[in-house]
C-alpha positions as CSV (number, residue, x, y, z in Angstrom):
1,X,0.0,0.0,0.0
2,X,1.4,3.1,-1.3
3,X,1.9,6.4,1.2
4,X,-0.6,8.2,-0.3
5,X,-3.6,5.4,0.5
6,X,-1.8,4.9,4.2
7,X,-2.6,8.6,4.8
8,X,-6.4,8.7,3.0
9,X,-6.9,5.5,5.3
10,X,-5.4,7.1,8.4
11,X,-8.1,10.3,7.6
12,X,-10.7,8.4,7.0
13,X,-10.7,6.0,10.3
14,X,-10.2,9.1,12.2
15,X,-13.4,10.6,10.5
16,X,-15.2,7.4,11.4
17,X,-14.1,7.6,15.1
18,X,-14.8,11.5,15.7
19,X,-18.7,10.6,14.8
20,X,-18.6,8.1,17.5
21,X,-17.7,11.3,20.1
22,X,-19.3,14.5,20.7
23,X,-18.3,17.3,18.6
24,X,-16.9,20.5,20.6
25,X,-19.1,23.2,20.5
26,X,-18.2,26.2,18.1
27,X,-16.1,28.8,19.3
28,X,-15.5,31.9,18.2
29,X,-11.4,33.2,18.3
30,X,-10.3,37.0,18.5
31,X,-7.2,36.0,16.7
32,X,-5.1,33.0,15.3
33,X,-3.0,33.4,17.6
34,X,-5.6,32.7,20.5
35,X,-6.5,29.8,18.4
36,X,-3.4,28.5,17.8
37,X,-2.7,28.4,21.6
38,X,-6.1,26.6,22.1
39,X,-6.0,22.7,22.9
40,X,-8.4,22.6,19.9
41,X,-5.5,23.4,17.4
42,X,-3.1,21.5,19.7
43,X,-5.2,18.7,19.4
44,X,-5.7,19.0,15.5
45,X,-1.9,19.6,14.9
46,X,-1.5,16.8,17.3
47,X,-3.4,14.2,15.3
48,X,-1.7,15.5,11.9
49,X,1.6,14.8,13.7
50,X,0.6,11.6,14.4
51,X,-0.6,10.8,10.9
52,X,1.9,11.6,9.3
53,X,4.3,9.7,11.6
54,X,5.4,13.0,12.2
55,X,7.4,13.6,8.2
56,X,6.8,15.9,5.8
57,X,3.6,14.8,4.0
58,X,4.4,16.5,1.1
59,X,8.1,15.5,0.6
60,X,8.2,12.5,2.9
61,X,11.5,13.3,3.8
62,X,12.0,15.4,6.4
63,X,10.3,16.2,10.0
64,X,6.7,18.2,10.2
65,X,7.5,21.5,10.7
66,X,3.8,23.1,10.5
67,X,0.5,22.4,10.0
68,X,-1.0,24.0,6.7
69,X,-4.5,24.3,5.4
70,X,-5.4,23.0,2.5
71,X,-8.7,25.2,2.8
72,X,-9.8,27.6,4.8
73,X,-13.8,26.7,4.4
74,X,-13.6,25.5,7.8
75,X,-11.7,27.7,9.5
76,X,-11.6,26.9,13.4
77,X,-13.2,24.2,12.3
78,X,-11.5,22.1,10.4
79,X,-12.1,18.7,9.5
80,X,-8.2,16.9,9.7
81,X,-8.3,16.2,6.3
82,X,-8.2,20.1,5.7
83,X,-4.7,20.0,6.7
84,X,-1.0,18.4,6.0
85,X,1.9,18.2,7.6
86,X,4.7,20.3,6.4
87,X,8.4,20.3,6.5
88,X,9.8,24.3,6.9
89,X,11.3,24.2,3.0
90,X,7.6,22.5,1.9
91,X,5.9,25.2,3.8
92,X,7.7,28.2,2.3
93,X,7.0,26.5,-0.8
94,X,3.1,26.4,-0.6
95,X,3.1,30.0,0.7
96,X,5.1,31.2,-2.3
97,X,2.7,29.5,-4.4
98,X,-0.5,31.0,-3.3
């Protein structure tokens, strides 16, 4: 099975088990920054992490740096297949792209 199916797997059994518990209630942020200190990010960024076996998603060679959207439809919040994980160089390279 070839990286790419691993991590579509990975997304989808989480998907499966986050129907099976109750979804947070929506919060509203002032900032990013508040939301990215909130243990709902951590907790998002914390399951990427642990997709991705903590490498680069993209290049699957180096460590995650960052967690980037994919799509901001669901900003604060985001489904975990909204986001990858990103080495630094990967990163720079999606933000120089958009």
């Amino acid at each position: 099975m070839n990286q790419d199916k691993i991590i579509k797997l990975k997304d989808l059994v989480i998907q499966i088990f986050d129907l099976f518990i109750e979804s947070p209630k929506k919060k509203t942020w002032k900032s990013m920054e508040d939301y990215w200190k909130s243990k709902e990010w951590k907790s998002l960024r914390n399951r990427v992490k642990k997709r991705s076996g903590n490498i680069c998603e993209y290049c699957k060679t180096y460590s995650m740096y960052a967690v980037h959207h994919k799509t901001y439809e669901r900003l604060y919040n985001e489904e975990i297949s909204d986001l990858v994980g990103l080495c630094r160089d990967c990163h720079e390279k999606m933000h120089e792209n958009t």
